[in-house]
N, C-alpha and C positions, 0 to 999 in steps of 0.2 A: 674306611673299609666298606664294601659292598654288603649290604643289607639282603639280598634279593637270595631267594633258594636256588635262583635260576645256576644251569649247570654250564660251564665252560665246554664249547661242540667242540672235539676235537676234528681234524678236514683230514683226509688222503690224498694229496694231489694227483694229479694226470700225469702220466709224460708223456711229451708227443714227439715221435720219430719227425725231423729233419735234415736236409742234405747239410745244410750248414755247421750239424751240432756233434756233439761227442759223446764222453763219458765223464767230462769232469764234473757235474753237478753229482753223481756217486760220494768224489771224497770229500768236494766242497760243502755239502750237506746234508750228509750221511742218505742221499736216500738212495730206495733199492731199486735202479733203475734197470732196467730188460739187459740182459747182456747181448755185447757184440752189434747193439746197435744207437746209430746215433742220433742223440737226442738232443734238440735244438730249445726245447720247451716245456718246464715245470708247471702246470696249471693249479697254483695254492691252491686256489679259493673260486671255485670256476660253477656257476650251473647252466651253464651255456646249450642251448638245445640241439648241438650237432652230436653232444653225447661224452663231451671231453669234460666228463662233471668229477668233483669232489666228491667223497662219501665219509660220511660220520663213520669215527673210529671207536667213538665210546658214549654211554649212557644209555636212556631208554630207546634214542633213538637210532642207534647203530645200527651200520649197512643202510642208511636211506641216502639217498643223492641230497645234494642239496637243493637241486631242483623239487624232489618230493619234498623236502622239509619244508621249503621256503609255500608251497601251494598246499601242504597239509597243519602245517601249524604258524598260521600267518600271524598269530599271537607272540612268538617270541622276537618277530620283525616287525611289531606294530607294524603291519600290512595293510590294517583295516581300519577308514576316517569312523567320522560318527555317527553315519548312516548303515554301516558294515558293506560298504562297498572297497574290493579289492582296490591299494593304491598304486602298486606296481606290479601289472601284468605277470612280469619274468624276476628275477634275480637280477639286479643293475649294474652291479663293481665286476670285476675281472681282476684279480692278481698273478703276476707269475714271475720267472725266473728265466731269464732267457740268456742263452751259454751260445753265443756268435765265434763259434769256432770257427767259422767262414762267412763272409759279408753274405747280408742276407740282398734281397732283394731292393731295389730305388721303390719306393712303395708309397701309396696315397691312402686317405679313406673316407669315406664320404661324413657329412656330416646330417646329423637328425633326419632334416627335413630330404636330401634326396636320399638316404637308407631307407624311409620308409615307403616315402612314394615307390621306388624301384626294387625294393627287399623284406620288405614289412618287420623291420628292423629297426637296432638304434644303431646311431650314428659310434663311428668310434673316435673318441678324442681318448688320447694317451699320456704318458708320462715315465719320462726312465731316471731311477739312480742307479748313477753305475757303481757296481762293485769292482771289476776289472776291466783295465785298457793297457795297451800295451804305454810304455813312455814317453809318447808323442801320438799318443790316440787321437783319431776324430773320429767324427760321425756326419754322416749328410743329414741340412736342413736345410732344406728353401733350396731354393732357386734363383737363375740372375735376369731372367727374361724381364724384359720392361712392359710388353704387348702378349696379349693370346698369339698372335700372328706368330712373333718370333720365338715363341717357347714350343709353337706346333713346327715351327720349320727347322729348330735346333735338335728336337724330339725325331722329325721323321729325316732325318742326316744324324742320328746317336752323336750330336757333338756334346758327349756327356761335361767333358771339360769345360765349354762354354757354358752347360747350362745348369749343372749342380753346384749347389753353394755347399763347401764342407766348413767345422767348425772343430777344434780343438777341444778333448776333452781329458781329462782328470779321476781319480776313485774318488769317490765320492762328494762328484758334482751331481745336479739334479737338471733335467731336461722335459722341459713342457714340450709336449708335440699335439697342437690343434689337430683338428680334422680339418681336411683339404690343402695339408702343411706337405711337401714332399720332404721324405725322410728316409734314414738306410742307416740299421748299424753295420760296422764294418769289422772284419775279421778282431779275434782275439779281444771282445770287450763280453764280458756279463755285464747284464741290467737286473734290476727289479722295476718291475713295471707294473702301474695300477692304469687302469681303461673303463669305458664304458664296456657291458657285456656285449660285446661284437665282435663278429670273425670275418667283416666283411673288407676286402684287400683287392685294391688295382694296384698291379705289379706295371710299372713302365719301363724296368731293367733287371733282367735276373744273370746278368754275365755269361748267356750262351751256354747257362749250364742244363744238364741232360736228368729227367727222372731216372730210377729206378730198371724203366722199361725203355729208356734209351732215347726218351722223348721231350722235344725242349718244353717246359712249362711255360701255360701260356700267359699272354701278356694283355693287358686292359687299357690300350693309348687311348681307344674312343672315350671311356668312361674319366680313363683322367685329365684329358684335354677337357672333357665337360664340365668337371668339376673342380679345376685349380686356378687361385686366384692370382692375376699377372695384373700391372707386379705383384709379388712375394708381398705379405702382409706381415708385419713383427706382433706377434700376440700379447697382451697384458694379462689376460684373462685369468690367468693363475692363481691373481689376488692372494699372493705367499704374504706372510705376516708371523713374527714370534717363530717357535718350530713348525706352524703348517706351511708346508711348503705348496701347497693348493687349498684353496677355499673358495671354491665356485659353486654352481649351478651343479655341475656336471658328479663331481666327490668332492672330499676333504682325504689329504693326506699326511700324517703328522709324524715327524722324524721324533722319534723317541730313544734318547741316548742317557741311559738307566746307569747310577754310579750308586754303590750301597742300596740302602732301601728310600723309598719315595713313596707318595699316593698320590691318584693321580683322579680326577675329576670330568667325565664328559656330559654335563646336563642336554637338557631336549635333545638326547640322541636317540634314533628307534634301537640303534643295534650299532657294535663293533666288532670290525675283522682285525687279526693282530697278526702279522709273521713277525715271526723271531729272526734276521739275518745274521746275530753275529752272537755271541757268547750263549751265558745258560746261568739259570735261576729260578726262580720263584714265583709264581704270581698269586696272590690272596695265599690256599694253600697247596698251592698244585706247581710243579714242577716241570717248566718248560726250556727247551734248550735251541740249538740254532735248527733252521731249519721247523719247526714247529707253525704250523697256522691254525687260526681256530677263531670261533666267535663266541662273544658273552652277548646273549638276546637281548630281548627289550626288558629293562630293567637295571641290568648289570653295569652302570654307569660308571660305580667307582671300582677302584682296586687298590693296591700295592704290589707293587713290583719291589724286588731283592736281589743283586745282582747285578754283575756286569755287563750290558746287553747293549743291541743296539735291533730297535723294534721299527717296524712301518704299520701303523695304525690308521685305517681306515673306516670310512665311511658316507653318508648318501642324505 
């Protein structure tokens, strides 16, 4: 059982209007999305500075972004080494929910070192578990070009066929996607997906579809020809082991599928992000259900959980 006073943050996610998205994350987890329009993207756990930020729903620090919390009380993020020098700039992890109720975009993203040089950013390396695919789902990953040469000349003749690699997917398989990986989920799949905190996206195919204002969305070939590695590279880097289904550099991701009650142990951790995906129950003594994200600060290592659930725990 966790020792610590530290209080359980409860998050408010974002949702973000897209062409591709709906209204099903409403009944799939209960939340209260904007009516009448379609939303492509649940942002759990977000302090991202374009402004698509979570906000504290309860305790002392209610209504602050996570952004403010994370740069006004870097004490619950052990934020600070042992000179009290700030250790991460911004907020790092990204979590969301993303409802491809139409194929999104063939899309790339840089990684670290050209996001900053070119964005003053990080890099986004990603990762999806899917919740929903239709019976015979895929997803595009990679590509077939052998040479730069011939992925820029299959790219500027759209011979999408020749040049995207697709792969079969399942509920509840998990999918690493590097940065500089081309990738695309396609109609009729939810994911959950943890990332580096980055919004930054070269689109190389968006299927000729039209904004709002009747205008095609634009597309970033220069940036992705610059930055994509031919051939296609097969990633390891996930470093999956026991239930973390990630343990890199980048996060740690840990599928936690809760039967009865358990206690559960995360030593030298600064802090944990927890979504609830699926059932409802108990944690220490508080009471969370599907749909629910939150964080236990620096301190709050252990718990017990009660309940039939099935959780994605994170963290950096």
């Amino acid at each position: 059982m966790n020792n610590s006073t530290s209080q359980i943050i409860f998050l408010k996610p974002a949702f973000i209007r897209k062409l591709w998205g709906s209204q099903k994350l409403a009944h799939k987890f209960n939340f209260d999305l904007p009516k009448n329009t379609p939303i492509g993207e649940a942002w759990l756990v977000s302090a991202h500075p374009n402004g698509m930020m979570s906000y504290v729903l309860n305790g002392e620090y209610k209504g602050l972004s996570l952004a403010e919390l994370f740069k006004q009380q870097p004490s619950l993020f052990a934020n600070l080494d042992s000179s009290g020098s700030v250790i991460n700039k911004e907020y790092p992890l990204l979590t969301k929910i993303l409802d491809a109720n139409d194929s999104l975009s063939v899309q790339i993203h840089p990684d670290d070192k050209f996001a900053e040089k070119n964005h003053q950013c990080l890099g986004k390396t990603e990762c999806w578990y899917i919740l929903e695919c239709l019976p015979k789902g895929r997803v595009i990953l990679g590509h077939n070009a052998k040479t730069k040469d011939q992925f820029n000349q299959w790219l500027a003749k759209e011979q999408w066929h020749k040049l995207l690699k697709y792969i079969p997917i399942k509920k509840d398989q998990f999918i690493y996607v590097p940065s500089l990986k081309i990738h695309g989920l396609l109609a009729h799949t939810m994911v959950f997906e943890l990332q580096q905190s980055s919004d930054i996206t070269y689109r190389l195919y968006d299927y000729d579809r039209k904004d709002e204002l009747g205008n095609l969305r634009n597309l970033h070939l220069k940036e992705a020809s610059t930055i994509v590695l031919a051939p296609d590279l097969n990633s390891s880097e996930a470093n999956g082991h026991d239930n973390y289904l990630v343990d890199n550099k980048f996060f740690k991701l840990i599928k936690l599928i809760n039967e009865g009650i358990n206690h559960y142990s995360y030593p030298n951790t600064r802090w944990l992000q927890i979504s609830v995906l699926d059932g409802n129950g108990i944690i220490d003594d508080t009471s969370i259900k599907k749909g629910d994200s939150f964080i236990l600060p620096n301190g709050y290592t252990d718990f017990c959980l009660s309940g039939n659930m099935l959780l994605m725990v994170t963290y950096c």
